[in-house]
Structure formats: C-alpha cells, structure tokens
N, CA, C and O atoms as a MOPAC input file, in Angstrom:
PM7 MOZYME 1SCF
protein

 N     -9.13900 1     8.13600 1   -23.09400 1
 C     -8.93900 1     7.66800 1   -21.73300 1
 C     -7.54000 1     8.04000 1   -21.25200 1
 O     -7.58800 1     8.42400 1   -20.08300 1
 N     -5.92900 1     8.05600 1   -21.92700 1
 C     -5.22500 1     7.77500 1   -21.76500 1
 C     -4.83500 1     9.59700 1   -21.45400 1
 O     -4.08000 1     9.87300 1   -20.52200 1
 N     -5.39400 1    10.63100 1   -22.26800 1
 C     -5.51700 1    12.55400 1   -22.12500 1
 C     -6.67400 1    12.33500 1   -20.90200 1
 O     -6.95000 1    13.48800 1   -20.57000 1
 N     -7.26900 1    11.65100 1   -20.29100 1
 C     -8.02500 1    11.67900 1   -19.32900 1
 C     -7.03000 1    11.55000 1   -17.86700 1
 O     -6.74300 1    12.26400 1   -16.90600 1
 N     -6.66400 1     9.90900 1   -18.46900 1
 C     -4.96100 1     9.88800 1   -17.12500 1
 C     -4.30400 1    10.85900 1   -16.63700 1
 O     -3.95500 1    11.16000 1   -15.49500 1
 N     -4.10700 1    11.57900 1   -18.23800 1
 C     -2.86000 1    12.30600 1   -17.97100 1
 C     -3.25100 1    14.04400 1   -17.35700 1
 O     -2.41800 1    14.93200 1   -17.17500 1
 N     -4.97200 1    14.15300 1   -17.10100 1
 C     -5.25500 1    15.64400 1   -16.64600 1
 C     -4.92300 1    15.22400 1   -15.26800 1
 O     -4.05500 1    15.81100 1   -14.62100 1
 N     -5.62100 1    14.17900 1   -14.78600 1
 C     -5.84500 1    13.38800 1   -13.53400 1
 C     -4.63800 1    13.65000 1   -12.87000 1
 O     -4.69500 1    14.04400 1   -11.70500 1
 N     -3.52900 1    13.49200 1   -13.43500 1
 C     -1.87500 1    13.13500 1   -12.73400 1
 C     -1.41200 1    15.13700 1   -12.04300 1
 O     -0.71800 1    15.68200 1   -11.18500 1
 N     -2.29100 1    15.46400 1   -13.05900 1
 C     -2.07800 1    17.37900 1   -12.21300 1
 C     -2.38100 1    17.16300 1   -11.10000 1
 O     -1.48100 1    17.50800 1   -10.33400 1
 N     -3.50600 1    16.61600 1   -10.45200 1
 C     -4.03300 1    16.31300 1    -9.15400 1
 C     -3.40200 1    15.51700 1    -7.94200 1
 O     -4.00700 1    15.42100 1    -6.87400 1
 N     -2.14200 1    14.94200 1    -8.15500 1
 C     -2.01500 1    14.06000 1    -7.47400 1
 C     -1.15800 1    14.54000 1    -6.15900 1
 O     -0.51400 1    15.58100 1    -6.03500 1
 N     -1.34000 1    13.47700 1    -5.21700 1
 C     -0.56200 1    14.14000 1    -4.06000 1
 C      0.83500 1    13.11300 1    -3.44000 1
 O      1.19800 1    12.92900 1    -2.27800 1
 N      1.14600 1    12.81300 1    -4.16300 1
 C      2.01900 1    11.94700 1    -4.45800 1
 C      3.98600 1    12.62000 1    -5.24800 1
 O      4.14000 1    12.86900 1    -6.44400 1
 N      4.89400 1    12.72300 1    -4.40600 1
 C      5.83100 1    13.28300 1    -4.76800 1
 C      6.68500 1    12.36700 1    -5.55400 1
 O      7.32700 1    11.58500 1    -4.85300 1
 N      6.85800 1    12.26400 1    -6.84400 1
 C      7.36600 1    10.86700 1    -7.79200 1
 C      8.82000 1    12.03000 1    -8.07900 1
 O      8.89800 1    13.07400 1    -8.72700 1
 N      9.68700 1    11.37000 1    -7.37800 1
 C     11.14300 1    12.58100 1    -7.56200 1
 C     11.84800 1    12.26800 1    -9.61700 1
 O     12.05300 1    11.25500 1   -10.28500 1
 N     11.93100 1    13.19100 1    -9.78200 1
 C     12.47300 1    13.69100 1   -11.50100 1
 C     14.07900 1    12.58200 1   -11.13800 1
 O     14.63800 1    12.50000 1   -10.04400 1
 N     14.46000 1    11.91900 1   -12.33300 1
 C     15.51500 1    11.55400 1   -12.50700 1
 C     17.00500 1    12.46700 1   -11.78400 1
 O     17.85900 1    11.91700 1   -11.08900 1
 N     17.00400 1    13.10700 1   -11.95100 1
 C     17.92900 1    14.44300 1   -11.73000 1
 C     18.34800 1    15.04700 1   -10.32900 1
 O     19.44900 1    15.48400 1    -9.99300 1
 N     16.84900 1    14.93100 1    -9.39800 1
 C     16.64000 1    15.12000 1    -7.92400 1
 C     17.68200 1    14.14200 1    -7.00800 1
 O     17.98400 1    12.95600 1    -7.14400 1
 N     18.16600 1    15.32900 1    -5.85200 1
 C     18.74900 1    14.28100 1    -5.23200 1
 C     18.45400 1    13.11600 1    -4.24100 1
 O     19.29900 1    12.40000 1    -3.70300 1
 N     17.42100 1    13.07000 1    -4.13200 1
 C     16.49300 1    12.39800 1    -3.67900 1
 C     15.97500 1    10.75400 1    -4.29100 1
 O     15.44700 1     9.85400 1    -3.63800 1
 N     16.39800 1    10.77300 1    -5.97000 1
 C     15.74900 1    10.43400 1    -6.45700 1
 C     15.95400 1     8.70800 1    -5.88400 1
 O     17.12200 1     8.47300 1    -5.57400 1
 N     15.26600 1     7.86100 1    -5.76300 1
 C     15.93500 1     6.14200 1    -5.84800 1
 C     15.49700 1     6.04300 1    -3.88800 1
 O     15.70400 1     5.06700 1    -3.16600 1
 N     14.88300 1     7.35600 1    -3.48100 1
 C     15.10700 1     7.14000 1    -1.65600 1
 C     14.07800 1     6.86700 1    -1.46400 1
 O     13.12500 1     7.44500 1    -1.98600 1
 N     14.01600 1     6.20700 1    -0.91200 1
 C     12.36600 1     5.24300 1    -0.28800 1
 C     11.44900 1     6.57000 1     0.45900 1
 O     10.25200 1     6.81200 1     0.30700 1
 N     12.81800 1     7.57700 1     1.60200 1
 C     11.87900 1     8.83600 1     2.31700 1
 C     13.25500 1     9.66800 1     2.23900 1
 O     14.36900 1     9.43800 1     2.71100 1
 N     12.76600 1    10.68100 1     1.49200 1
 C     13.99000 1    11.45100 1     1.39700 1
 C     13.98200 1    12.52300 1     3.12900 1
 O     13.07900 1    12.72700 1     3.94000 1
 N     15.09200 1    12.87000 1     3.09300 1
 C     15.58500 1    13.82100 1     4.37100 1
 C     14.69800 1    15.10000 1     4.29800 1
 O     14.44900 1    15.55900 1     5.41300 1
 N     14.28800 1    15.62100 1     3.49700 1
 C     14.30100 1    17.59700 1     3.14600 1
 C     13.51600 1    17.15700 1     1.79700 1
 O     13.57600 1    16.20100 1     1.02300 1
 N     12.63200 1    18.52400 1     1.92900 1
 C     11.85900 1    18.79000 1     1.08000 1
 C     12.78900 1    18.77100 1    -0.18800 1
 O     14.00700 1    18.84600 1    -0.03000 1
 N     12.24800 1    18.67400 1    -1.41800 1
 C     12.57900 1    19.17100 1    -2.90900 1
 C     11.16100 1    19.92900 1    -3.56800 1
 O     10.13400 1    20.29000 1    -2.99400 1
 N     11.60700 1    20.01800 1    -5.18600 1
 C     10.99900 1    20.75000 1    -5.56900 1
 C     10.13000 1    19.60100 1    -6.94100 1
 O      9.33000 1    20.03300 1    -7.77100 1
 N     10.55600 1    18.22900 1    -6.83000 1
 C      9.54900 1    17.62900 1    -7.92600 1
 C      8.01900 1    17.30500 1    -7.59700 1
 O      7.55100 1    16.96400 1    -6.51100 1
 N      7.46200 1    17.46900 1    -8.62400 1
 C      5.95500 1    17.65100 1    -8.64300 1
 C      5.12100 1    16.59600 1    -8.03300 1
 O      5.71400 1    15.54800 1    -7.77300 1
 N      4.02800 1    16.65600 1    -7.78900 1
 C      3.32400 1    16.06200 1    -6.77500 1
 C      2.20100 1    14.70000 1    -8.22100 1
 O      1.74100 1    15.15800 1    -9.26700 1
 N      2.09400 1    13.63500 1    -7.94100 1
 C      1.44200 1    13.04400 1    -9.45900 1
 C      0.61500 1    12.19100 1    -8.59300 1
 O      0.64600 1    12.20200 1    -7.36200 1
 N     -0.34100 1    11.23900 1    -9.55200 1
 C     -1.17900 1    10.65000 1    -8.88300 1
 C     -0.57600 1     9.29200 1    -8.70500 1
 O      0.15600 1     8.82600 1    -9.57800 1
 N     -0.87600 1     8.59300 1    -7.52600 1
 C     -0.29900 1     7.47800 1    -7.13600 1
 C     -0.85700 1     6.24800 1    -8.17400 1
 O     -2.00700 1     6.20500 1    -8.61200 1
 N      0.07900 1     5.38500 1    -8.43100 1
 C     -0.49400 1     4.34700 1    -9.65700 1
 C     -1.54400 1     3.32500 1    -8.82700 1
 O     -2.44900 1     2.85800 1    -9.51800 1
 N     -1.50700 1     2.94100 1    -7.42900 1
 C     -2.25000 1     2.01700 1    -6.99000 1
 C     -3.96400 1     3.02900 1    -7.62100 1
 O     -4.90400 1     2.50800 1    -8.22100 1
 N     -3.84600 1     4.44300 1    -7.22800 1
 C     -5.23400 1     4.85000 1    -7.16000 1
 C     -5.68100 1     4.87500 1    -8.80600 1
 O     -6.76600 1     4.49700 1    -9.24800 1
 N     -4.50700 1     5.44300 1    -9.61100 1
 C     -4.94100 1     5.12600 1   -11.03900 1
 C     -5.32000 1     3.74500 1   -11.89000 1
 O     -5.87600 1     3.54800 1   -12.97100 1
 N     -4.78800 1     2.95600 1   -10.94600 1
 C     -5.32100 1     1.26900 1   -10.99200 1
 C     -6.58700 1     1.08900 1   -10.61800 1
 O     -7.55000 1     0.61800 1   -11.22300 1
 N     -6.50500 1     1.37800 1    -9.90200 1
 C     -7.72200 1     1.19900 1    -9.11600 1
 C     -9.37900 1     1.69100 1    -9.18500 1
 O    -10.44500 1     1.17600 1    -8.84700 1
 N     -8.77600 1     3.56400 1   -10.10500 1
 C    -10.06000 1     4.17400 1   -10.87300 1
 C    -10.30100 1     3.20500 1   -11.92500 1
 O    -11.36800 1     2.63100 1   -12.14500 1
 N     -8.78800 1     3.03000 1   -12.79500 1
 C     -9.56000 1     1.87700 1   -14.10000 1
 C    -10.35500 1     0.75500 1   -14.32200 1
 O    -11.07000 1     0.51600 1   -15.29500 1
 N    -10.08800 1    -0.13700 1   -12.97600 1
 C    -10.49900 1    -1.02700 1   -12.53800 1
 C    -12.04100 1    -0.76600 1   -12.09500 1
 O    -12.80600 1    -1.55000 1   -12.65700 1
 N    -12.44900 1    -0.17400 1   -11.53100 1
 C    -13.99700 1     1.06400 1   -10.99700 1
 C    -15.08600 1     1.04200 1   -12.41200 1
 O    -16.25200 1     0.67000 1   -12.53700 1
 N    -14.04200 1     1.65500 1   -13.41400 1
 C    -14.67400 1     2.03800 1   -14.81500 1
 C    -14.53700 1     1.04400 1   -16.36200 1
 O    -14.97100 1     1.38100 1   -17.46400 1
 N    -13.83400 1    -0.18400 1   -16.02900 1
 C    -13.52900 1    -0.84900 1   -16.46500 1
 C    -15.16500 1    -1.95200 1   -16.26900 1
 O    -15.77700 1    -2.51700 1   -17.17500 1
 N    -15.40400 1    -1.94400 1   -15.15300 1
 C    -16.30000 1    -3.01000 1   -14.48700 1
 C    -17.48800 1    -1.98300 1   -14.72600 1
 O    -18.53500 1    -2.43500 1   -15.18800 1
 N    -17.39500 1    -0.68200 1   -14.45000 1
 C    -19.08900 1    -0.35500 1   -14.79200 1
 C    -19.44600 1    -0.04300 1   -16.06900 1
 O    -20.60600 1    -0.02000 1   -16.48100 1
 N    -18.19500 1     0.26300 1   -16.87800 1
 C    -18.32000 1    -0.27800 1   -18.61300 1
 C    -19.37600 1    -1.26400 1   -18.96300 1
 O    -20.50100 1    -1.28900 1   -19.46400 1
 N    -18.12100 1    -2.38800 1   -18.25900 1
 C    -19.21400 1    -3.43300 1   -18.67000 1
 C    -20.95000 1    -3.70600 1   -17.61300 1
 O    -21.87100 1    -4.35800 1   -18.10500 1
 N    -21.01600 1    -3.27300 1   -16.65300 1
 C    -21.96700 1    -3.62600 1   -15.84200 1
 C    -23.21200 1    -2.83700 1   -16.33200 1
 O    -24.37700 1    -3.01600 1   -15.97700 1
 N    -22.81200 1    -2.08000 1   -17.07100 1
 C    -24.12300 1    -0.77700 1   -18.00900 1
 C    -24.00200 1    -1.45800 1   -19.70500 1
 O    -23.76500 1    -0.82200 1   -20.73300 1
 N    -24.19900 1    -2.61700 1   -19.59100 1
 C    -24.23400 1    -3.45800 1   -21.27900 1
 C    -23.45500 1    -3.11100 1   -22.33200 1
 O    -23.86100 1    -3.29400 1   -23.48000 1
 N    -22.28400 1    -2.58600 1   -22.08100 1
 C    -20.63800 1    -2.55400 1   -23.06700 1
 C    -20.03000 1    -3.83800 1   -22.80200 1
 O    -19.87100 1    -4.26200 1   -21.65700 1
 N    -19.68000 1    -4.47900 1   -23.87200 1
 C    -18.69900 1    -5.59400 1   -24.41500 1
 C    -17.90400 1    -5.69700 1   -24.09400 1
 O    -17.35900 1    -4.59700 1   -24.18500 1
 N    -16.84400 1    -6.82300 1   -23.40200 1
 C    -15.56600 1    -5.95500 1   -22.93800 1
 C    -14.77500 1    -6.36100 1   -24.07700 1
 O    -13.59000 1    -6.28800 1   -23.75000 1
 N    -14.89800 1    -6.74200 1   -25.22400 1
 C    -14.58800 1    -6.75900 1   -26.23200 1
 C    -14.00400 1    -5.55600 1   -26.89300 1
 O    -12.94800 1    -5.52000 1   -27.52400 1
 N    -15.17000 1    -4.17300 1   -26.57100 1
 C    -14.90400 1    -3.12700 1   -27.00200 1
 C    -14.55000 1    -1.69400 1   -25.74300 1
 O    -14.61700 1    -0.46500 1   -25.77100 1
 N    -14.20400 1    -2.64300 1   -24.84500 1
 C    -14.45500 1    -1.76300 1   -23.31100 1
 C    -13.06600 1    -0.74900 1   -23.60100 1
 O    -11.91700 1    -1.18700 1   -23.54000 1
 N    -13.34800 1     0.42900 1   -23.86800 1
 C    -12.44900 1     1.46900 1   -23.76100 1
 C    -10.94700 1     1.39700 1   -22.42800 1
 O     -9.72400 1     1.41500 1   -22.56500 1
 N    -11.97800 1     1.30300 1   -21.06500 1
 C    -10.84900 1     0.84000 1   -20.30600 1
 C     -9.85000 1    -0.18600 1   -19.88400 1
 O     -9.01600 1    -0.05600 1   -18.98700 1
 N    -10.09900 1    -1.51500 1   -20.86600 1
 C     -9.55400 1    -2.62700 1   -21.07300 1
 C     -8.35800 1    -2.65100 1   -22.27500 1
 O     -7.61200 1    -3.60600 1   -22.48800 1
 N     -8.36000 1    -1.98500 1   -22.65400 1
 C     -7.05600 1    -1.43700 1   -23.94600 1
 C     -5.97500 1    -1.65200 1   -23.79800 1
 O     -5.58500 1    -1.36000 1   -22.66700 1
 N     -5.34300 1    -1.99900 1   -24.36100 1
 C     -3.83300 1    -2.44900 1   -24.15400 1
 C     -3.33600 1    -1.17300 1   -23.82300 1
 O     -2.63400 1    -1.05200 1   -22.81900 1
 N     -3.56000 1    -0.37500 1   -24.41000 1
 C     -2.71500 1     1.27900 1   -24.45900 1
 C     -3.03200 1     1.74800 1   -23.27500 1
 O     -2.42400 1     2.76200 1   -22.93200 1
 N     -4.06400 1     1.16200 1   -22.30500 1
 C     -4.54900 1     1.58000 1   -20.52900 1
 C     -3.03100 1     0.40300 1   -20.12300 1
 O     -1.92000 1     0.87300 1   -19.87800 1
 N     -3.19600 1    -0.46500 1   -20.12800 1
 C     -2.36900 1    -1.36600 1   -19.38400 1
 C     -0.89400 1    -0.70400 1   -19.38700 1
 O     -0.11900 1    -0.35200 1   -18.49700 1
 N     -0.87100 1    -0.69700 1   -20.59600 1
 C      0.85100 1     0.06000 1   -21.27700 1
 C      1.56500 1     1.19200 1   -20.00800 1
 O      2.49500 1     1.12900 1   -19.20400 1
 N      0.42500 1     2.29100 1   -20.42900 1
 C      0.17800 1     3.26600 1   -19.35800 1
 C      0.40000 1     3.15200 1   -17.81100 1
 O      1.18100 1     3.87100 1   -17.18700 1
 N     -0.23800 1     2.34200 1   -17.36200 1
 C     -0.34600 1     1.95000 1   -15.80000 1
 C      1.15100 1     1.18300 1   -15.42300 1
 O      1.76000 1     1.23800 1   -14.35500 1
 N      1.48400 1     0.52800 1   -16.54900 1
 C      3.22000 1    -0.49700 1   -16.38000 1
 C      4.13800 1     0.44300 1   -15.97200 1
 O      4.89300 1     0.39200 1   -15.00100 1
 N      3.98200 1     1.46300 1   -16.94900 1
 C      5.19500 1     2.54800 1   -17.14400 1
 C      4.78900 1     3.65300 1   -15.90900 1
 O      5.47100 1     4.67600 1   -15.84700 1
 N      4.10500 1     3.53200 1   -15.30000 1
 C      3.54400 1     4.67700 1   -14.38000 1
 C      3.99100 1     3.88200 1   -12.84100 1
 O      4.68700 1     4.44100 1   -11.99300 1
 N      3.60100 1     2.90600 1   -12.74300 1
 C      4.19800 1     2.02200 1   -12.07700 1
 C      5.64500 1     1.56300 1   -11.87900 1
 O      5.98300 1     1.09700 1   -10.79200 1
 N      6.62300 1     1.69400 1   -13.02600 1
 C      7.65500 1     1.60200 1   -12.72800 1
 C      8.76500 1     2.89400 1   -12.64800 1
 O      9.90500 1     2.66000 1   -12.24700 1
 N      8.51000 1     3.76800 1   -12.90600 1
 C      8.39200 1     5.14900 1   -12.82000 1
 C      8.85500 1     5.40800 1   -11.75800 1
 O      9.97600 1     5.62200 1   -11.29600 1
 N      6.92000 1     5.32700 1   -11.09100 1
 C      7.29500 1     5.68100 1    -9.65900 1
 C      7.98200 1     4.92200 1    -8.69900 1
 O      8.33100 1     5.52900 1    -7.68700 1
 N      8.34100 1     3.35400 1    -8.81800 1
 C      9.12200 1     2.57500 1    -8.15000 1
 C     10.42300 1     2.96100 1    -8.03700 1
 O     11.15500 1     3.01200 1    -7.04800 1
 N     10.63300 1     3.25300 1    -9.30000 1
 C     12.23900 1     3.84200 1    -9.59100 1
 C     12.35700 1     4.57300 1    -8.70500 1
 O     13.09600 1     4.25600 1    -7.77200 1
 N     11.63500 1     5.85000 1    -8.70300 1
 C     12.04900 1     7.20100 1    -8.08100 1
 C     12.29200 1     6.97400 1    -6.55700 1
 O     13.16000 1     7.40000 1    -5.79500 1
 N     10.68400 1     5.74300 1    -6.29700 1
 C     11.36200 1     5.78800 1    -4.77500 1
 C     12.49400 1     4.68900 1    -4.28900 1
 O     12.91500 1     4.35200 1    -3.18300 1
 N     12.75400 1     4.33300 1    -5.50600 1
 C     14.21900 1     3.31500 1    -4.54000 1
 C     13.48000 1     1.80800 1    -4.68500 1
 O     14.07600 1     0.73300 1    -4.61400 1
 N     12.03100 1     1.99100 1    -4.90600 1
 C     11.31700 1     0.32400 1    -4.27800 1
 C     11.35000 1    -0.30400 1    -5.82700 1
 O     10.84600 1     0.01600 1    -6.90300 1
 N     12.06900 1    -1.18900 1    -5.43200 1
 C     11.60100 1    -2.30700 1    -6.76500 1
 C     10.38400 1    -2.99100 1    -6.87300 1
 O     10.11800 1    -3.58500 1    -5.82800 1
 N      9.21800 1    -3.17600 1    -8.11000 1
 C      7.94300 1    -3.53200 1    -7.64600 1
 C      8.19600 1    -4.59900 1    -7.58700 1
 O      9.29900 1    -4.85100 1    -8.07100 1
 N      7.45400 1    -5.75800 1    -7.03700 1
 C      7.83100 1    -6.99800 1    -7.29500 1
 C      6.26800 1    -7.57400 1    -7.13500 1
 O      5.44200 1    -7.16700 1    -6.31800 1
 N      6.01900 1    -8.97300 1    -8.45800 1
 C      4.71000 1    -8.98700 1    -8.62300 1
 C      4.48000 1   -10.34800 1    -7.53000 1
 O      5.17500 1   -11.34500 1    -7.33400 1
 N      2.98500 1    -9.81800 1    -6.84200 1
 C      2.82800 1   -11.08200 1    -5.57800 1
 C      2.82400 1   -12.51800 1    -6.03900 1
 O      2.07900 1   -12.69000 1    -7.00300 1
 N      3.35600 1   -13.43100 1    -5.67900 1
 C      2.37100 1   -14.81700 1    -5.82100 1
 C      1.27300 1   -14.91400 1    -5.51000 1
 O      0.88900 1   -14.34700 1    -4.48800 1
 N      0.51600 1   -15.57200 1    -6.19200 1
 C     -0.66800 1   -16.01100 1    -5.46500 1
 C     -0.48400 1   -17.14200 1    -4.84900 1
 O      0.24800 1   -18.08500 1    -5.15200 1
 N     -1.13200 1   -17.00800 1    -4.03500 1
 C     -1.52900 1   -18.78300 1    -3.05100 1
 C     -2.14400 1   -19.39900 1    -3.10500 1
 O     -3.35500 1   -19.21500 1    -2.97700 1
 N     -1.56300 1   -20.46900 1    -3.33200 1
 C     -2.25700 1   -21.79200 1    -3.65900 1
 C     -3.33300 1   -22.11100 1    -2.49000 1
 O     -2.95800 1   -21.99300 1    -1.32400 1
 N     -4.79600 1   -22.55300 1    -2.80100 1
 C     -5.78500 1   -23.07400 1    -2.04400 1
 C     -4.98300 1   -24.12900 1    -1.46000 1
 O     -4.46200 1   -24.89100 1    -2.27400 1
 N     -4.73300 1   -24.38100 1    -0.02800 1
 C     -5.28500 1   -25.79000 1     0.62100 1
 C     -6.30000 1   -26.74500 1     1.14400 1
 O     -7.07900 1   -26.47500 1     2.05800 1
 N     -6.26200 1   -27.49300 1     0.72400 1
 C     -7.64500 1   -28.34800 1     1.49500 1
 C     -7.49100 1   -28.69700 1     2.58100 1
 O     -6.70500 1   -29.64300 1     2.56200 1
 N     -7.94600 1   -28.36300 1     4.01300 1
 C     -8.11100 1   -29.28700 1     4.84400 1
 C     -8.49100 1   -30.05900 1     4.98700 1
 O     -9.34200 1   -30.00000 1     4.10000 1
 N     -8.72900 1   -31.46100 1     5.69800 1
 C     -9.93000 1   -31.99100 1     6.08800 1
 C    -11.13100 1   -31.13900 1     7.35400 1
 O    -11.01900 1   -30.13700 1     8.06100 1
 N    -12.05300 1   -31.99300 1     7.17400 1
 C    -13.45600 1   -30.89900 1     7.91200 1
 C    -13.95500 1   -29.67400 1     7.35400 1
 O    -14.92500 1   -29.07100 1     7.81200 1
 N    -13.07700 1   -29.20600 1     6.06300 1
 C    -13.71200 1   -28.05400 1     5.48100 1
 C    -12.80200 1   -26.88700 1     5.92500 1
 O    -13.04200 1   -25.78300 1     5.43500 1
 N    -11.78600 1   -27.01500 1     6.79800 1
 C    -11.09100 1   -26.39600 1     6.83900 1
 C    -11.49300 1   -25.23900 1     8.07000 1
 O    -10.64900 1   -24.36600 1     8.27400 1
 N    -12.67500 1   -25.21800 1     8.83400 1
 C    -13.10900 1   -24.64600 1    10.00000 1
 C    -12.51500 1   -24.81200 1    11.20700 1
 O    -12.15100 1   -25.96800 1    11.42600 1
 N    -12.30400 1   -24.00700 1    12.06700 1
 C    -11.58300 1   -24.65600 1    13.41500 1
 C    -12.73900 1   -24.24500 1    14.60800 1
 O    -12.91200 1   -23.07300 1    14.94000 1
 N    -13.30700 1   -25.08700 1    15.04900 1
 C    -14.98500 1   -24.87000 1    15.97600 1
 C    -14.24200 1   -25.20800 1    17.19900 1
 O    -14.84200 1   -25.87500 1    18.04200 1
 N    -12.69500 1   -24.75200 1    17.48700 1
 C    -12.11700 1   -24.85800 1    18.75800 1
 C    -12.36700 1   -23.56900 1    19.69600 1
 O    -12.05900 1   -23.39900 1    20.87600 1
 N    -13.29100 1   -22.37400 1    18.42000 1
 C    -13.71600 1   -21.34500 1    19.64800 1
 C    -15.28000 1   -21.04800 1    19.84700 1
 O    -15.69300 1   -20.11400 1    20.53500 1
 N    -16.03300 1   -21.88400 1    19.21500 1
 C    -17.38700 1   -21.55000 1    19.32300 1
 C    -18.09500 1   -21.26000 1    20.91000 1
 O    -17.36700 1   -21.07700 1    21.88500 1
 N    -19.04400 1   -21.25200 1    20.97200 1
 C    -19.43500 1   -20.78300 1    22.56000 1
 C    -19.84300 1   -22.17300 1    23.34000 1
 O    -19.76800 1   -22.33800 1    24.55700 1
 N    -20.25900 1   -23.06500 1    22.44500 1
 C    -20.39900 1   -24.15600 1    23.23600 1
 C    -19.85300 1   -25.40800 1    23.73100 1
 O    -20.39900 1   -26.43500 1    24.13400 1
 N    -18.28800 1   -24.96700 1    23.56100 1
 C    -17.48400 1   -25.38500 1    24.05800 1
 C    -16.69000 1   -25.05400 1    24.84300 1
 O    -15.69600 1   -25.71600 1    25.14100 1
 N    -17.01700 1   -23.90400 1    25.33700 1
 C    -16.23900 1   -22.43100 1    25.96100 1
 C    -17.01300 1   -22.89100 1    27.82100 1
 O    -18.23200 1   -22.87100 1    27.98900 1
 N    -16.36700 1   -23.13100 1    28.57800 1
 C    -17.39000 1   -23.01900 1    29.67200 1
 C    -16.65400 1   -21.74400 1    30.97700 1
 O    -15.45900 1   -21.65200 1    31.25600 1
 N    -17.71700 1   -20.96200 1    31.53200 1
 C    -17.15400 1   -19.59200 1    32.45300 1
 C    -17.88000 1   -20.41900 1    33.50800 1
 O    -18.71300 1   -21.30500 1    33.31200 1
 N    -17.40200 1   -19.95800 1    34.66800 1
 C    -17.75600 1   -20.00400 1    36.00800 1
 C    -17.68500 1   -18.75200 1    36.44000 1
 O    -16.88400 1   -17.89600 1    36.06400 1
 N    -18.86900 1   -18.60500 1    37.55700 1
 C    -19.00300 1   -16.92800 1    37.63400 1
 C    -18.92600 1   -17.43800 1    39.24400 1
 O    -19.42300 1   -18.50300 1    39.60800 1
 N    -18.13600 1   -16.39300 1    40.26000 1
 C    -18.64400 1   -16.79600 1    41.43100 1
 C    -18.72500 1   -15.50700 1    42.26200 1
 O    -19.16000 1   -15.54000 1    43.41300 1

C-alpha cells in the first residue's frame, strides 16, 4: 500500500516547495520555481479512507484491513506535515463540538409556511 502511495505522489498537482527553495515556509509564493508537483495529503486521506471502508464493506476484518495499518497512518502524518511546513501553514487539529441540547428538539418552525402570511394586491 505504502509503494502504491508513493507511485500515486508522481501524479500530483500540488507544488510541496523542497527545503532549500526560496519559497519554501510561503503560504503563495511570488514566481514560479522549479520543486515538483506531489499529491495533496487531504486527497491521499481521503483515497485511504474510500479503500479502507470498501476493505471492509466486501467482508475483510478490519482487524486485518491492509489500509488501516499503522505504517498508512505514519505515512499520511509525515506527508501532512511536510507539506504544512513547505507552505508556511501550521496544521492545527479541529475541535470537535460539543452537541447542545435545546429545548423543543432544537428546530426553529419560525420559518415554516404557515406562519408566513403574503398579501397580494
């Protein structure tokens, strides 16, 4: 899987600037350079995630699920911070949000139609 990643990354259209470039750390650099074009980590997340789930959705274990591997995760961290580096963006991981409860279920029926009244004249 992981010599599979790495044919994939020839393809990419994604400019991840080389340590060295002067460019490197700039969110949008000024002028073209010359570092190579790689595949973006959201989309390489995102294939694993695809093949990870139809692993298992075609009766594989995810016990034994090839794309669930630590050595996939490893991969995607370092690919991910990589490319953060290069462009200047620090990743930073989301919170999640906490559910609130409203009362009423949490619906607002302040726009339904039958409370709405038009006058036509």
């Amino acid at each position: 899987v992981l010599d599979f990643l790495r044919y994939l990354d020839q393809f990419g259209k994604t400019k991840v600037h080389v340590p060295g470039c002067m460019f490197y750390g700039q969110p949008e650099p000024p002028a073209p350079c010359t570092c190579p074009l790689r595949q973006a980590w959201g989309s390489l997340d995102a294939l694993i995630g695809r093949l990870r789930a139809a692993y298992e959705e075609n009766g594989g274990s995810p016990e034994t699920n090839p794309f669930a591997s630590g050595a996939i995760r490893v991969y995607l961290r370092e690919v991910r911070e990589c490319q953060a580096k290069a462009r200047g963006i620090p990743y930073k991981k989301k919170k999640k949000k906490k559910p609130t409860s409203e009362m009423g279920g949490g619906r607002d029926d302040s726009s339904s139609s039958s409370s709405s009244s038009f006058s036509f004249s």
